[in-house]
C-alpha positions in Angstrom: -24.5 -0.8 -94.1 -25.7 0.1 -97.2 -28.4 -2.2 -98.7 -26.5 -2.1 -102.5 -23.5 -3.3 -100.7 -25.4 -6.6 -99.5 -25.3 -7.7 -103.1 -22.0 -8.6 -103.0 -22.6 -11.1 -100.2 -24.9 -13.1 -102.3 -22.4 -13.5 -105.4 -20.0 -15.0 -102.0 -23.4 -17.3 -101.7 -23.4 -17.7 -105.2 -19.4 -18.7 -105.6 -19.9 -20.9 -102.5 -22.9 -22.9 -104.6 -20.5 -23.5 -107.4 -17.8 -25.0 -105.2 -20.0 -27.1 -103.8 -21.7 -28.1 -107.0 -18.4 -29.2 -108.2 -16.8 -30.8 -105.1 -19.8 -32.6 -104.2 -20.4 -34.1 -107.9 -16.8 -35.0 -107.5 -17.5 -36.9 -104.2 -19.6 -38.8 -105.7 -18.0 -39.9 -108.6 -15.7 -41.0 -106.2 -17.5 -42.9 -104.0 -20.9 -44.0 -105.7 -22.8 -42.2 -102.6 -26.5 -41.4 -103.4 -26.4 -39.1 -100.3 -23.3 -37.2 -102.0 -25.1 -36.7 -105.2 -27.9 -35.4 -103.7 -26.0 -33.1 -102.0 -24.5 -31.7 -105.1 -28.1 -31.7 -107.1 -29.6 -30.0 -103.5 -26.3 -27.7 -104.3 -28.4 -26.2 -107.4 -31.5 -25.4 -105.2 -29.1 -23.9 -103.2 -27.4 -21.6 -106.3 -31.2 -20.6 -107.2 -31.7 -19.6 -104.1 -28.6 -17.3 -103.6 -30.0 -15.8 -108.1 -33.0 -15.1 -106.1 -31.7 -13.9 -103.3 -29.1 -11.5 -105.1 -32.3 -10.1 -107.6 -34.1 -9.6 -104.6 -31.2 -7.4 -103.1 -30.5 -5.6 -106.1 -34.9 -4.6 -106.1 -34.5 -4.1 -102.2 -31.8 -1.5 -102.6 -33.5 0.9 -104.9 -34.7 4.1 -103.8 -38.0 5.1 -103.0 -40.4 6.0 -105.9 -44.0 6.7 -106.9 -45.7 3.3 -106.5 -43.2 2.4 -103.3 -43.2 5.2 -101.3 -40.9 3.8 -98.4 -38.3 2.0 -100.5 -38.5 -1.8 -102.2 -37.2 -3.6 -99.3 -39.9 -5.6 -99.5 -38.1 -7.7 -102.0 -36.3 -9.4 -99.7 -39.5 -11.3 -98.1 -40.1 -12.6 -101.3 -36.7 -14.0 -101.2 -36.6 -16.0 -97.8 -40.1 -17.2 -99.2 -38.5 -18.7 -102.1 -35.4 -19.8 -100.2 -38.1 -21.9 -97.9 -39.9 -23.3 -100.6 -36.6 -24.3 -102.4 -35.2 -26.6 -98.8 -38.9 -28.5 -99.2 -38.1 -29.2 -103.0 -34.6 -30.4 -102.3 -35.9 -32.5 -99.2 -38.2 -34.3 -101.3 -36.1 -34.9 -104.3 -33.5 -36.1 -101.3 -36.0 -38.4 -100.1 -36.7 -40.1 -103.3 -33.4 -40.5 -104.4 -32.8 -42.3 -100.9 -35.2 -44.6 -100.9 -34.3 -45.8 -104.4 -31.0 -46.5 -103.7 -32.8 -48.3 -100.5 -34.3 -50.7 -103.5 -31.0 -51.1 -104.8 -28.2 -50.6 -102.6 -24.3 -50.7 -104.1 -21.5 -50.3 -101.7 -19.4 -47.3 -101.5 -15.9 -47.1 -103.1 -12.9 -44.6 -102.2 -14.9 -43.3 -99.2 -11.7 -41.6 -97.4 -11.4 -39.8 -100.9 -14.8 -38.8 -100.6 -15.3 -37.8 -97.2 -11.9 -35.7 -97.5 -13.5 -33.9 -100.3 -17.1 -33.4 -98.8 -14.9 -32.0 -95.7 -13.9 -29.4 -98.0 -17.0 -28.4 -99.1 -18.5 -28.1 -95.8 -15.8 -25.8 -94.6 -16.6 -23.8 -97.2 -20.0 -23.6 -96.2 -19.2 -23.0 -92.8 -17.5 -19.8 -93.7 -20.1 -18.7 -96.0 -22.8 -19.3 -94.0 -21.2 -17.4 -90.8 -20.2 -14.7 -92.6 -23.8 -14.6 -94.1 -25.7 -14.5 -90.7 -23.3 -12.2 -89.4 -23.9 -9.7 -92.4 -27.6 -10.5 -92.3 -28.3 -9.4 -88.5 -25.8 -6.9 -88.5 -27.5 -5.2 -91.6 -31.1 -6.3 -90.9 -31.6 -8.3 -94.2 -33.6 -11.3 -93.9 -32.9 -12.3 -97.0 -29.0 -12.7 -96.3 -30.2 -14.4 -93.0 -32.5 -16.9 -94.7 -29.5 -17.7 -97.3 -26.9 -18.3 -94.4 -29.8 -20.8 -92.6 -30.4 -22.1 -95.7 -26.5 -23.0 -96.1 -26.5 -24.0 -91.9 -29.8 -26.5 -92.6 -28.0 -28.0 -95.8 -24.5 -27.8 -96.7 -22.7 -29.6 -93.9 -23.2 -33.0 -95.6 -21.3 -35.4 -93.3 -24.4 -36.9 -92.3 -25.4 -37.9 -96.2 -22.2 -39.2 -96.9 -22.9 -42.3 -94.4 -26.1 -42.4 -94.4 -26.9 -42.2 -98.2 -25.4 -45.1 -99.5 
């Protein structure tokens, strides 16, 4: 496969982060879940990640020149780096958020309307991310690999719905 035509699995990536961005805010406004919301704020680490991931394709797919003499794939380590660094930042902010609404719990409201949303979003994920690791092996690109683990780890956000309150 040709490494240009990886890019346009990170826009999917991309397109995937703004569903979920939008569904998930959406949950919550429904239901009041803290574990929802962080879910859709974690949703913006995740739609940095997939910018970083799709510059780093777009570097990675140039030809070889004077100061790279065997190509700039290289780019893409940079990439899962980033997309490593990024799940720590979102767990932490997680955590926080968590255990303030610990020190102030409020109950839940509309929680079949949420959860039937959420489901949505995590389908979505689902798909992205399968398609994602399947590309990423197939083609060798870590960087489309560390994107789909990124969206396995993250996205599938039944257990913050329940567990968030």
């Amino acid at each position: 496969m040709n490494r240009s035509s990886l890019t346009r699995y990170a826009w999917l990536s991309i397109a995937a982060a703004f569903a979920t961005i939008g569904l998930k805010g959406l949950a919550y406004f429904l239901t009041g879940s803290i574990g929802l919301l962080s879910d859709a704020v974690e949703s913006l680490v995740n739609l940095l990640g997939a910018t970083i991931a799709l510059c780093m394709l777009i570097i990675a797919a140039h030809p070889p020149d004077e100061e790279h003499h065997f190509g700039h794939s290289k780019a893409e380590y940079f990439a899962s780096g980033a997309e490593g660094i990024l799940i720590l930042v979102a767990a932490v902010g997680i955590g926080i958020a968590a255990v303030w609404r610990m020190i102030s719990p409020r109950p839940l409201e509309q929680a079949g309307s949420g959860l039937m949303v959420s489901a949505v979003a995590s389908l979505i994920n689902l798909g992205v991310a399968r398609t994602l690791l399947y590309v990423g092996r197939k083609s060798n690109s870590i960087t489309l690999e560390a994107d789909a683990r990124q969206c396995i780890t993250w996205r599938y956000s039944f257990y913050s719905f329940g567990g968030g309150r």
